[in-house]
Residue, then its C-alpha position, 0 to 999 in steps of 0.5 A: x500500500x505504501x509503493x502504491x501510494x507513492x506511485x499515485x504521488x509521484x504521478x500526482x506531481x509530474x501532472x501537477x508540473x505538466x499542468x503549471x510549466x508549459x507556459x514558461x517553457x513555450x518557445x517562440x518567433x517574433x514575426x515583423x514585415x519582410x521590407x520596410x514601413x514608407x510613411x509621409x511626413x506628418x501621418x501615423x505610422x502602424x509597426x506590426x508584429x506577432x508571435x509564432x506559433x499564435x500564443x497570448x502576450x497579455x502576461x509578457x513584457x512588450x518592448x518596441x525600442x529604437x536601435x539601442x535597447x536603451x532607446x526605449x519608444x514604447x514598454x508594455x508590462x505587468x499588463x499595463x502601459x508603462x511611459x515612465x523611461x520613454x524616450x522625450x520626443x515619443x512621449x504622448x506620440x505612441x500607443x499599442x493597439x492591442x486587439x489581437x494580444x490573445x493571439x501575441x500581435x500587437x501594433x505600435x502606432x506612432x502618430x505625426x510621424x517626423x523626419x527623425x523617427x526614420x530608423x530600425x525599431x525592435x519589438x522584443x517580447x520577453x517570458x522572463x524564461x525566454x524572449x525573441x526580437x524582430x525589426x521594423x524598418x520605418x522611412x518616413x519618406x513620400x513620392x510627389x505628384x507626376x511631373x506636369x510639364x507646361x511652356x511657360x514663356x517666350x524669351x529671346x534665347x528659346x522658348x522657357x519649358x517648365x517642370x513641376x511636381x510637389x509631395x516629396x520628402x526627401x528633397x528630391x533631384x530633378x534633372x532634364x533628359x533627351x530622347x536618347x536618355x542623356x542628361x541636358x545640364x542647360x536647365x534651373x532648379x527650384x525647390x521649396x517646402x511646404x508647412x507638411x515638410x513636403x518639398x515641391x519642385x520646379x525645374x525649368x529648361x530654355x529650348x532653342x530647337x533642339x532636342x525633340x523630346x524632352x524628359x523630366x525626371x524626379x527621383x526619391x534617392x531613399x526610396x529608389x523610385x522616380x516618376x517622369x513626364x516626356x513631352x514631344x517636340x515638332x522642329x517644324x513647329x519651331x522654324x516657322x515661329x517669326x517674331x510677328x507670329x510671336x507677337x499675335x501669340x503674345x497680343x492673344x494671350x493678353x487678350x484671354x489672360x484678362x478675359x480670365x481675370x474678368x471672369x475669376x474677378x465676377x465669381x470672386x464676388x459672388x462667392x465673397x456675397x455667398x460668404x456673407x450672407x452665410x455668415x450672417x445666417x450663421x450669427x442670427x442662428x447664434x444669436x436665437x440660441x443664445x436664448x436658451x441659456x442653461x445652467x451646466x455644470x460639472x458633475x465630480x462622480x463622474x470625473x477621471x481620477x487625474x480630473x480636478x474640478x473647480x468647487x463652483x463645478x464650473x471649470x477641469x484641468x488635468x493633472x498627472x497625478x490621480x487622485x484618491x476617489x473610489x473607481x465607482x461604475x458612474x466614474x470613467x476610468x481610462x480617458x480624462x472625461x467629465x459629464x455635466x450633471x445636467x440630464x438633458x431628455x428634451x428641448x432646447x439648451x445652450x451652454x458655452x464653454x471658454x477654451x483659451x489658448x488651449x491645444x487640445x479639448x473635446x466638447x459635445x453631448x453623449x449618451x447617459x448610459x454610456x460605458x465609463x470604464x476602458x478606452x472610449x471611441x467617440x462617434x455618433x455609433x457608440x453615443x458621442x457627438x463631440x468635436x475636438x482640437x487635436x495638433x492644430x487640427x479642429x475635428x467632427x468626431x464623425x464616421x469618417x471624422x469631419x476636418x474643420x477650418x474656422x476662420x479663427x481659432x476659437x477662444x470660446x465654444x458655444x453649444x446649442x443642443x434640439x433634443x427633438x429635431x435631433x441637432x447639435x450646433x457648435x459655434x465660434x462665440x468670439x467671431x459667432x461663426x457656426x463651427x460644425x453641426x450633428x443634424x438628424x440625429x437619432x438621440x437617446x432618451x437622455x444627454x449629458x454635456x461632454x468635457x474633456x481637457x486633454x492632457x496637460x503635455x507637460x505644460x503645454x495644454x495646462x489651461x481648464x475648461x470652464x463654463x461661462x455665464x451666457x448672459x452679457x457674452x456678446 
C-alpha cells in the first residue's frame, strides 16, 4: 500500500508540473514585415508584429525600442502601459493597439510621424524564461505628384519649358533628359517646402530647337523610385515661329489672360456675397440660441481620477497625478472625461464653454448610459457627438471624422443642443461663426454635456475648461 501510494504521488506531481510549466517553457518567433514601413511626413505610422506559433502576450513584457535597447519608444508590462523611461520626443506620440494580444500581435502606432523617427525599431517580447526580437524598418519618406510639364514663356534665347511636381520628402533631384536618355545640364532648379515638410519642385529648361523630346525626371534617392513626364517636340513647329507670329501669340494671350481675370474677378464676388450672407445666417442662428441659456455644470462622480474640478463645478484641468476617489461604475476610468450633471431628455439648451489658448479639448453631448470604464471611441455609433482640437487640427468626431477650418481659432465654444429635431450646433462665440453641426440625429432618451481637457503635455495644454455665464457674452 505504501509503493502504491507513492506511485499515485509521484504521478500526482509530474501532472501537477505538466499542468503549471508549459507556459514558461513555450518557445517562440517574433514575426515583423519582410521590407520596410514608407510613411509621409506628418501621418501615423502602424509597426506590426506577432508571435509564432499564435500564443497570448497579455502576461509578457512588450518592448518596441529604437536601435539601442536603451532607446526605449514604447514598454508594455505587468499588463499595463508603462511611459515612465520613454524616450522625450515619443512621449504622448505612441500607443499599442492591442486587439489581437490573445493571439501575441500587437501594433505600435506612432502618430505625426517626423523626419527623425526614420530608423530600425525592435519589438522584443520577453517570458522572463525566454524572449525573441524582430525589426521594423520605418522611412518616413513620400513620392510627389507626376511631373506636369507646361511652356511657360517666350524669351529671346528659346522658348522657357517648365517642370513641376510637389509631395516629396526627401528633397528630391530633378534633372532634364533627351530622347536618347542623356542628361541636358542647360536647365534651373527650384525647390521649396511646404508647412507638411513636403518639398515641391520646379525645374525649368530654355529650348532653342533642339532636342525633340524632352524628359523630366524626379527621383526619391531613399526610396529608389522616380516618376517622369516626356513631352514631344515638332522642329517644324519651331522654324516657322517669326517674331510677328510671336507677337499675335503674345497680343492673344493678353487678350484671354484678362478675359480670365474678368471672369475669376465676377465669381470672386459672388462667392465673397455667398460668404456673407452665410455668415450672417450663421450669427442670427447664434444669436436665437443664445436664448436658451442653461445652467451646466460639472458633475465630480463622474470625473477621471487625474480630473480636478473647480468647487463652483464650473471649470477641469488635468493633472498627472490621480487622485484618491473610489473607481465607482458612474466614474470613467481610462480617458480624462467629465459629464455635466445636467440630464438633458428634451428641448432646447445652450451652454458655452471658454477654451483659451488651449491645444487640445473635446466638447459635445453623449449618451447617459454610456460605458465609463476602458478606452472610449467617440462617434455618433457608440453615443458621442463631440468635436475636438487635436495638433492644430479642429475635428467632427464623425464616421469618417469631419476636418474643420474656422476662420479663427476659437477662444470660446458655444453649444446649442434640439433634443427633438435631433441637432447639435457648435459655434465660434468670439467671431459667432457656426463651427460644425450633428443634424438628424437619432438621440437617446437622455444627454449629458461632454468635457474633456486633454492632457496637460507637460505644460503645454495646462489651461481648464470652464463654463461661462451666457448672459452679457456678446
Amino acid at each position: 500500500m505504501k509503493i502504491k501510494s507513492l506511485t499515485m504521488t509521484i504521478y500526482s506531481l509530474k501532472f501537477f508540473l505538466l499542468c503549471v510549466t508549459p507556459s514558461l517553457q513555450v518557445k517562440f518567433s517574433v514575426i515583423g514585415p519582410d521590407l520596410p514601413l514608407v510613411i509621409p511626413p506628418g501621418e501615423d505610422a502602424v509597426l506590426s508584429c506577432h508571435l509564432s506559433p499564435q500564443i497570448s502576450a497579455e502576461n509578457m513584457t512588450i518592448r518596441w525600442f529604437k536601435g539601442k535597447y536603451y532607446n526605449l519608444v514604447h514598454l508594455y508590462q505587468r499588463r499595463e502601459d508603462q511611459y515612465q523611461n520613454q524616450m522625450a520626443e515619443y512621449r504622448s506620440r505612441t500607443h499599442l493597439n492591442k486587439d489581437g494580444i490573445i493571439l501575441g500581435s500587437v501594433s505600435l502606432i506612432i502618430n505625426n510621424v517626423r523626419p527623425s523617427d526614420s530608423g530600425l525599431y525592435t519589438c522584443f517580447y520577453d517570458t522572463e524564461s525566454f524572449y525573441e526580437e524582430a525589426v521594423v524598418e520605418l522611412k518616413v519618406a513620400a513620392l510627389g505628384s507626376k511631373p506636369h510639364i507646361y511652356l511657360e514663356d517666350i524669351q529671346k534665347e528659346g522658348i522657357k519649358i517648365v517642370c513641376e511636381s510637389s509631395g516629396w520628402y526627401p528633397e528630391p533631384d530633378a534633372k532634364w533628359k533627351d530622347g536618347n536618355g542623356n542628361n541636358i545640364s542647360s536647365s534651373t532648379e527650384e525647390k521649396a517646402v511646404d508647412g507638411s515638410l513636403h518639398f515641391h519642385v520646379k525645374a525649368t529648361y530654355v529650348f532653342s530647337g533642339h532636342p525633340s523630346t524632352l524628359t523630366c525626371y524626379i527621383r526619391n534617392h531613399m526610396l529608389s523610385q522616380w516618376k517622369e513626364s516626356t513631352l514631344h517636340i515638332r522642329d517644324a513647329f519651331f522654324q516657322r515661329i517669326s517674331s510677328c507670329v510671336l507677337s499675335r501669340l503674345l497680343i492673344s494671350a493678353s487678350f484671354t489672360v484678362l478675359g480670365i481675370l474678368l471672369i475669376s474677378w465676377t465669381v470672386y464676388l459672388f462667392k465673397e456675397k455667398k460668404k456673407e450672407k452665410r455668415r450672417l445666417s450663421n450669427e442670427l442662428d447664434w444669436r436665437r440660441a443664445r436664448l436658451f441659456s442653461a445652467a451646466v455644470t460639472l458633475d465630480p462622480d463622474t470625473a477621471h481620477r487625474r480630473l480636478i474640478l473647480s468647487e463652483d463645478g464650473r471649470s477641469v484641468r488635468h493633472r498627472d497625478r490621480a487622485q484618491d476617489l473610489p473607481d465607482t461604475p458612474l466614474r470613467f476610468n481610462h480617458t480624462v472625461i467629465v459629464l455635466g450633471r445636467e440630464r438633458l431628455s428634451s428641448g432646447r439648451h445652450y451652454w458655452e464653454v471658454e477654451v483659451g489658448d488651449k491645444t487640445g479639448w473635446d466638447l459635445g453631448v453623449c449618451d447617459e448610459a454610456v460605458t465609463r470604464k476602458g478606452k472610449i471611441t467617440t462617434s455618433p455609433e457608440k453615443g458621442y457627438w463631440t468635436v475636438w482640437l487635436r495638433d492644430g487640427e479642429y475635428e467632427a468626431l464623425t464616421v469618417p471624422s469631419t476636418l474643420l477650418t474656422p476662420r479663427a481659432p476659437p477662444r470660446a465654444v458655444g453649444l446649442f443642443l434640439d433634443h427633438e429635431a435631433g441637432r447639435l450646433s457648435l459655434y465660434n462665440v468670439d467671431d459667432r461663426s457656426l463651427l460644425f453641426t450633428f443634424s438628424g440625429a437619432s438621440f437617446p432618451p437622455t444627454l449629458r454635456p461632454f468635457f474633456c481637457p486633454g492632457l496637460n503635455e507637460g505644460g503645454r495644454n495646462a489651461g481648464a475648461l470652464r463654463i461661462l455665464p451666457v448672459t452679457g457674452r456678446e
